[in-house]
C-alpha positions, 0 to 999 in steps of 0.5 A, spaced: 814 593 656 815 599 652 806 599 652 806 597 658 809 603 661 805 607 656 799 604 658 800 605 666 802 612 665 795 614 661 791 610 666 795 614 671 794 621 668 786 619 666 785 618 673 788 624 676 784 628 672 777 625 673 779 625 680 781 632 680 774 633 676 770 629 681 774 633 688 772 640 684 766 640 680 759 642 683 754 635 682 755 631 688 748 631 689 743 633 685 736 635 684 732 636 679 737 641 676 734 645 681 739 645 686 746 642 687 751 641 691 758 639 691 763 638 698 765 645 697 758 649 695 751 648 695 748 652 688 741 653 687 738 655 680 734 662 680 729 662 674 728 669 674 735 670 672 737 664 669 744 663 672 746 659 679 747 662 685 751 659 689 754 659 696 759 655 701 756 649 703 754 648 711 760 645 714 760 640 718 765 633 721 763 629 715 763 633 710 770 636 711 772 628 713 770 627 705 774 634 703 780 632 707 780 625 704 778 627 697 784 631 696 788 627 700 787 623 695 789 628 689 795 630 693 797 622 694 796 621 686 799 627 684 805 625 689 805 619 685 806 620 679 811 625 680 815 620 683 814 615 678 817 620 673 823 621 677 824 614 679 822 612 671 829 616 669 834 615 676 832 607 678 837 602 676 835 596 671 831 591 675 827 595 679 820 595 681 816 601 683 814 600 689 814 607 693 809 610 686 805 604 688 804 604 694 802 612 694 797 610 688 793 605 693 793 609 699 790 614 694 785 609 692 784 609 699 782 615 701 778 617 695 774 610 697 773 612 704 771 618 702 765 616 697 764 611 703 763 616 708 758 621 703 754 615 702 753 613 709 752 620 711 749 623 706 742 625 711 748 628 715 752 632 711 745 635 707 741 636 713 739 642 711 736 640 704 728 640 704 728 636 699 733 630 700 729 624 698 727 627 691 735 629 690 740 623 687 747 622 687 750 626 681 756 625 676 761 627 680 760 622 686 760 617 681 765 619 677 770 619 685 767 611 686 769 610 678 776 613 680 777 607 686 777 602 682 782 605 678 787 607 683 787 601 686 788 597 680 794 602 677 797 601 683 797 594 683 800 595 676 806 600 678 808 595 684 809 589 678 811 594 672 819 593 672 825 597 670 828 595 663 834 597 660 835 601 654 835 597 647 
């Protein structure tokens, strides 16, 4: 039981960070490491002096349906863990972790409507890049689906994962 608990908790910790990383990070689309962009800024690379140059992302009703979604998601995540560590030293013997639980599937789903709404309405949310057919979708776009199947899966986990006592 005992790595059970530890399991569950590292899974929970390591989905919160790539989360974190995939909400706050500059690569939701790409292209050709000549421009990025990301659910809060547009970068563009500037050869003369080799730096990038960024500036606020276009905002738009899809756009800030995905930002609003994606920290949602951290939000529901981060409030589930917490949880869990309050439940983990208060809950009597015998108890299941059903509210921690419950927050990391919603959390699962938040991100998974997010991603959803990006991938259908990328054209709309991009409408200002000149180039979108040749861009693709970058690592923290993947690494927001990658964190769905997580979410999900530990919330099964916290629903099933059961207070022992102490031996």
């Amino acid at each position: 039981m005992a790595f059970l608990l530890m399991t569950v908790t590292v899974l929970h910790l390591v989905t919160l960070a790539m989360l974190f990383i995939a909400t706050m990070e500059k690569s939701w689309w790409t292209l050709d490491n000549v421009e990025n962009r990301d659910l809060w800024h547009k970068c563009m690379y500037d050869n003369t002096t080799d730096t990038w140059l960024c500036a606020s992302a276009t905002e738009n009703e899809w756009l800030q349906s995905v930002q609003a979604l994606m920290v949602l998601s951290v939000v529901l995540s981060s409030l589930s863990f917490l949880v869990f560590l309050g439940q983990l030293f208060t809950m009597s013997k015998g108890g299941l972790f059903y509210f921690t639980g419950i927050c990391q599937i919603f959390a699962g789903l938040a991100a998974f409507s997010a991603v959803l709404i990006y991938t259908f309405q990328r054209d709309e949310i991009l409408k200002d890049l000149l180039e979108l057919p040749k861009g693709r979708f970058g690592y923290c776009f993947i690494l927001a689906w990658v964190c769905v199947p997580l979410l999900l899966c530990s919330g099964v986990l916290y629903m099933h994962l059961r207070k022992r006592a102490k031996s």
